[in-house]
N, C-alpha and C positions, 0 to 999 in steps of 0.2 A: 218718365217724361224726358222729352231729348232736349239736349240743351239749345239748339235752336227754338224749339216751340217755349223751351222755358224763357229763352229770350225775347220770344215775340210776346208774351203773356205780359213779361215786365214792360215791353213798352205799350203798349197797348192799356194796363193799369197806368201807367205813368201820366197820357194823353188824357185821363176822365179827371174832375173836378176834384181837387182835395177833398178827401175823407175831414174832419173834426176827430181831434185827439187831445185827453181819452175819449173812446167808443162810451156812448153809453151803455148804462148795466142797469139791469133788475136784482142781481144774485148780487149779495156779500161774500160768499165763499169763489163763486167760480164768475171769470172776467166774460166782457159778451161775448156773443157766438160769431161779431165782425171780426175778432182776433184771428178767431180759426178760418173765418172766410179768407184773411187778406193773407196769412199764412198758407194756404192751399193755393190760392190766386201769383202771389209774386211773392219772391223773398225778400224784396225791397221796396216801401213805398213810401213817396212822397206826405206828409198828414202836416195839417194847420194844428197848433196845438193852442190851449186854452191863452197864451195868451197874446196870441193874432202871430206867432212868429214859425215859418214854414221847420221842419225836419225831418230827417230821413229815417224810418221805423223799418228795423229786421225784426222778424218772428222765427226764424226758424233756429235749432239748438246748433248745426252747426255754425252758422254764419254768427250767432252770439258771441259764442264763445271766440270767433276770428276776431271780432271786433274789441274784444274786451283784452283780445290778447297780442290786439295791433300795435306797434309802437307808433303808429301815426296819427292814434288816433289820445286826446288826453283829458286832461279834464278842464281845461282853460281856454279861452280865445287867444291864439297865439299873440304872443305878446304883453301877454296881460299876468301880469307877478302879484295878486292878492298880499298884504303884509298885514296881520295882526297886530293890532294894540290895544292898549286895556277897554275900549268903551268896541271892538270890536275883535271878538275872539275866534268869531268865526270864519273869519279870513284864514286863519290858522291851521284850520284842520286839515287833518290829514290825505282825507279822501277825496280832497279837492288841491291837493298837490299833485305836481308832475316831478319825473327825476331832471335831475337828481336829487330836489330837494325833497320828495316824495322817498327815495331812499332813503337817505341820513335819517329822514323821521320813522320810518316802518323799522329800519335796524335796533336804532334804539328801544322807541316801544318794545319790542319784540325781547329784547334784551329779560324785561319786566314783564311781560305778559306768558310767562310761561304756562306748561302743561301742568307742571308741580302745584301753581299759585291756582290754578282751574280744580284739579282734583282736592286741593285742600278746599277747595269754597264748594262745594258738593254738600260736606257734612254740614256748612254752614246753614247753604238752600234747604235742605231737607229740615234743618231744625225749625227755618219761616215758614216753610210750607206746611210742617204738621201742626202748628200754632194757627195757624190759618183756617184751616180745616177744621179745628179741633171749634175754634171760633162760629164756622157755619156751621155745624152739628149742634151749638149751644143754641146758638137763633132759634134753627129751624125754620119749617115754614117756606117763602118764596124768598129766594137771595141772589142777589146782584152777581153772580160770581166776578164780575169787572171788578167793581168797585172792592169785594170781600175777598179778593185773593189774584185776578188776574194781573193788577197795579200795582198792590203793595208788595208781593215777592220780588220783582226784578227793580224797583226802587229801593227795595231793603237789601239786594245785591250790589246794586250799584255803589250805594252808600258805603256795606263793607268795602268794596275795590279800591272807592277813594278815599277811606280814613276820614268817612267825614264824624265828627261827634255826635254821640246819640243825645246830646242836649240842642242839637243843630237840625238833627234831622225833620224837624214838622217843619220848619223853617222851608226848609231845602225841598222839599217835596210840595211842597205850597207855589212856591216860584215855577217848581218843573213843572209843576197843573197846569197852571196860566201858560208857561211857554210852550209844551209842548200839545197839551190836550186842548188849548184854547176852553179851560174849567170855568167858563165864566169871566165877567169885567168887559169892558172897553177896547178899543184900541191903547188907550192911555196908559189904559189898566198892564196892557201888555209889555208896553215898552217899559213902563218901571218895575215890571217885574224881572223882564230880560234884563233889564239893567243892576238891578237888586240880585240876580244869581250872577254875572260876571262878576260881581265885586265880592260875592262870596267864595265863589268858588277862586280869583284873586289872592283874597287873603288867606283861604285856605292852605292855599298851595307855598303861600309867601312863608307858615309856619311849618313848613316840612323839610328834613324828614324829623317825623316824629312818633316812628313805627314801623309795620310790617307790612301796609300798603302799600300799593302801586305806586301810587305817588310819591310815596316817603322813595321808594325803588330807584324812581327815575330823579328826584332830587338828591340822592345819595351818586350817581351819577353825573353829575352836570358837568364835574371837571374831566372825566372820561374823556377822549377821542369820540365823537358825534353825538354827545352829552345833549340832552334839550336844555335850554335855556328856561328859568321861571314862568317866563310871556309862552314861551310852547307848551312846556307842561300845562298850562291853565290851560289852553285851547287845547290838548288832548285830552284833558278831563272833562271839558262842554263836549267834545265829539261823543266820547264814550257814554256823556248821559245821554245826547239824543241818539244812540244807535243803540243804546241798551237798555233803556225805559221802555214807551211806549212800544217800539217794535216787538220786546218779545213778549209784552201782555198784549199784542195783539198778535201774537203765531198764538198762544197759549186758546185766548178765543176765538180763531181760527181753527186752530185745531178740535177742540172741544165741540162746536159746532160740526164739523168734520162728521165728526165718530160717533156725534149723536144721530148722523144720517146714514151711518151705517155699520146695523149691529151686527152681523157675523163678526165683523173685526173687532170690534168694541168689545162684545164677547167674547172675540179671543185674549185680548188685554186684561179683561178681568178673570179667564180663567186661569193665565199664565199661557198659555197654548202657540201666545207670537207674541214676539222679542218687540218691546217696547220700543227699543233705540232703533231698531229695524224701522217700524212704524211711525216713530217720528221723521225718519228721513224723507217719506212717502208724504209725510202732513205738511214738512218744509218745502218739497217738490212743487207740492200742491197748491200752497198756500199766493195767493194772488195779489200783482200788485196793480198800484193805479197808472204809474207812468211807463216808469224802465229806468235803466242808467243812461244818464246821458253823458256822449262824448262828443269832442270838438275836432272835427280836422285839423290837424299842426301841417298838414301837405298836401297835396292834390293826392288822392288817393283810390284805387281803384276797389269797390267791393261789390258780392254779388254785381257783377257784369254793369254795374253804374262807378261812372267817373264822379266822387265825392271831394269838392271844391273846397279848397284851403281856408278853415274859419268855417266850414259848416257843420251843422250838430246831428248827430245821427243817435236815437233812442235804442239801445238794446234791452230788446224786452226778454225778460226773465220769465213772463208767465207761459209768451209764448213758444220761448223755449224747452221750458220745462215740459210742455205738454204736447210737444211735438211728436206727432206719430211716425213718425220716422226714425223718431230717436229711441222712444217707449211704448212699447206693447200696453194693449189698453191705458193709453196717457193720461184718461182722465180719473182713472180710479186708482185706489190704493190696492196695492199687490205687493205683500207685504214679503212674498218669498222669489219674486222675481230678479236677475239680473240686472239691476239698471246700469247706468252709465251715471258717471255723477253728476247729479244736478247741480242748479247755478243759485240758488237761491242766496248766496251768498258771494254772491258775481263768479268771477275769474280772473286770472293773470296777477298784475303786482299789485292790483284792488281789493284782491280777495280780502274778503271780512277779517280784521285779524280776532275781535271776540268770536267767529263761529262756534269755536268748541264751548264760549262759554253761554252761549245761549241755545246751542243743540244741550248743556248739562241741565238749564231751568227747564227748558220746555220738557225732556223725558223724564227730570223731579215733579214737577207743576202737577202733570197725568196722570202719572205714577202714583203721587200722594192723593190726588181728585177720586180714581177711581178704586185704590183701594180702600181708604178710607171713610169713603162715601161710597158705598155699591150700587146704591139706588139713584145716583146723581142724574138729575133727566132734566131736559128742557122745561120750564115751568108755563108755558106758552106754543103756541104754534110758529113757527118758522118767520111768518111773515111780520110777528111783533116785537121781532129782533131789532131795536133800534142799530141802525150805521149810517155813517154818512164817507163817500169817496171823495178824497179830499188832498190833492200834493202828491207824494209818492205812495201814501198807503190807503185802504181801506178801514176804514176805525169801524171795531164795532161798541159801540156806546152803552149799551147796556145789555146783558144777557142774563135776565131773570132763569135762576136753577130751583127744583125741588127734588126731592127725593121721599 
C-alpha cells in the first residue's frame, strides 16, 4: 500500500461514525474479527470507548510498539501527579508513574526483583503445582481447573514474594477474591474489602524486614540512594498482587483452552517433541486482551500520519499487535518453530512488565505440571460452556470444568 492511498484510507476511516470500543466478541480466546478489519483498514482510528469518552486506537505491531516507546506519550493527564496515602495505594503504583518518578521507583524495585529471586521461586511453583495436581487426581471426576489449580498457584506465588504469613494467607486471598475477581458480595462488600487488604498489606509491610522476601529486600533498602519509602513499598506490593494474581491464572486458562484446540501441538507438549517455553511464548502472543494500554499526550504529537492533541488518550493494542500479519507469519496460530519478533504481551519501553520472567516461569510450571501429570487432561464440556465474562482490561474466564 502506498502511503498516499494509506493516507487517504485513514482519513476516509476518520470521516465515518465512531466505532464503540471494546468491539464486541463471541470468542474468549480470540478478540473480534472488527480488530482485524480496523487494523487492515487504518492504522489509527478514532473509537468511543465504554465509558462515553473519545480515543485514539493503533493495531498495528509497529506503530504499538512507537507509541509504547514515545516519550510524549505517559501514563497521566499532564499535569496531574497522583500521590498515594494509606486509604489509597493505588495512586502509587508504578505503572501509572511517569519519569522521573517512574524511574526512581523501576530502579529500586528492580534492584529486588532479580533473576536469582525468579530462578529460586521455580522450585517453590513447582512444589504448589504438583500439590495441585496431585489434589485433582484425588477428586477426580469433572474439576474446575480455575478454581483447583489456575488461582491458587500464582496467589500462593504471590504470597511467597511478599512474605506474607501462612497463618495470613486465607485471610489475604479472601480480600484479593472480592477485589480482584469480584467473588461475590456487594459494592459495600467490596470497598471493605479493598479497604481490609490495604490495611493488611500496610501493616504487613510496617513489620519488614523480617526475611528473604521482596519486601523484607526493599525495606532493608529504604536508607539506600532511591530507597522506597513504607507508603511505596505498600503500593508496589498492591501493584504486584493485581498484576500477578488474577492475570496469570487467567494466561494459564487461556492458554489451556489454547492447546485443547489444538492437538498436534499439545501432542507435541506431551510427547516432549516442542520446547514448552517456546510454546508458551506463542500462547503469551496469542493470548487476548479487552482494552489495550492506555497512554496520554504530555504534547501535541504526530503518529501514524495523525496530529494527536495534548491531554489526548491514545489505546495501544497488544492483541492487535501481536497478531499483525505483517509482523508474523500465520499470526493467528501457534508455530511453535518459527522466527517471531518479540511480542508485546508484556507492553514495551520503560513499562515493560517488570514480573515478565516471573510469570513466563508459572505459566511454563502450571502446563508442564497439567499436562504431564495429567495425560488425559481434556475439556469436561464443549467449548461454548466455558463460562467468561469480558470485563476492564482482561478477559476472565470463570470457570473451565476439566476431566481426564
Amino acid at each position: 500500500m502506498t502511503e498516499a492511498k494509506e493516507a487517504a484510507d485513514v482519513r476516509r476511516e476518520l470521516a465515518e461514525p465512531l466505532p464503540d470500543y471494546p468491539f464486541e466478541r463471541d470468542s474468549v480466546i480470540d478478540p473480534s474479527p472488527a480488530l482485524a478489519r480496523l487494523r487492515e483498514a487504518a492504522p489509527i482510528r478514532k473509537v468511543r470507548t465504554a465509558g462515553g469518552n473519545e480515543a485514539w486506537l493503533v493495531t498495528r505491531y509497529a506503530d504499538v510498539r512507537e507509541v509504547l516507546n514515545h516519550p510524549a506519550f505517559g501514563t497521566q493527564y499532564p499535569g496531574v501527579l497522583p500521590a498515594a496515602d494509606e486509604n489509597n495505594l493505588a495512586a502509587g503504583f508504578m505503572f501509572l508513574k511517569d519519569p522521573p518518578e517512574h524511574t526512581r521507583l523501576r530502579r529500586s524495585v528492580s534492584r529486588a526483583f532479580t533473576a536469582r529471586r525468579i530462578s529460586g521461586m521455580r522450585e517453590r511453583a513447582q512444589e504448589v503445582a504438583d500439590g495441585l495436581a496431585t489434589a485433582m487426581l484425588a477428586r477426580g471426576g469433572v474439576v474446575d481447573v480455575q478454581e483447583a489449580f489456575a488461582y491458587p498457584l500464582p496467589i500462593a506465588i504471590v504470597s511467597d514474594l511478599l512474605g506474607i504469613p501462612e497463618a495470613d494467607r486465607t485471610r489475604f486471598r479472601g480480600w484479593a477474591d472480592v477485589v480482584l475477581r469480584s467473588a461475590g458480595g456487594s459494592e459495600e462488600d467490596l470497598g471493605t474489602a479493598f479497604a481490609d487488604l490495604q490495611r493488611f498489606v500496610l501493616d504487613l509491610v510496617a513489620a519488614k524486614p523480617d526475611g528473604g522476601d521482596l519486601l523484607s529486600d526493599l525495606a532493608r533498602q529504604a536508607g539506600e540512594p532511591d530507597g522506597l519509602s513504607r507508603l511505596e513499598i505498600s503500593s508496589m506490593a498492591m501493584g504486584l498482587l493485581m498484576a500477578g494474581y488474577v492475570t496469570t491464572a487467567s494466561a494459564i486458562a487461556h492458554g489451556l483452552l489454547r492447546l485443547f484446540g489444538n492437538p498436534p501441538v499439545l501432542r507435541g507438549i506431551r510427547t516432549g517433541k516442542l520446547d514448552l517455553a517456546v510454546v508458551v511464548e506463542e500462547l503469551l502472543r496469542l493470548q487476548d486482551e479487552e482494552v489495550g494500554i492506555q497512554r496520554i499526550a504530555q504534547s501535541d504529537v504526530d503518529i501514524c500520519g495523525v496530529r494527536i492533541s495534548l491531554g489526548e488518550t491514545v489505546i495501544a493494542s497488544r492483541a492487535g499487535a501481536n497478531r499483525d500479519p505483517a509482523e508474523f507469519a500465520a499470526a493467528e496460530a501457534i508455530v511453535p518453530d518459527a522466527a517471531r519478533s518479540p511480542h508485546l504481551a508484556f507492553g514495551h519501553g520503560i513499562h515493560h512488565c517488570l514480573g515478565s520472567a516471573l510469570a513466563r516461569m508459572e505459566l511454563t510450571v502450571a502446563l508442564g505440571t497439567l499436562f504431564s501429570r495429567i495425560p488425559g487432561l481434556r475439556p469436561a464440556g464443549p467449548p461454548h460452556e466455558v463460562r467468561w465474562r469480558a470485563e476492564g482490561m482482561d478477559v476472565s474466564i470463570e470457570r473451565l470444568p476439566v476431566t481426564w
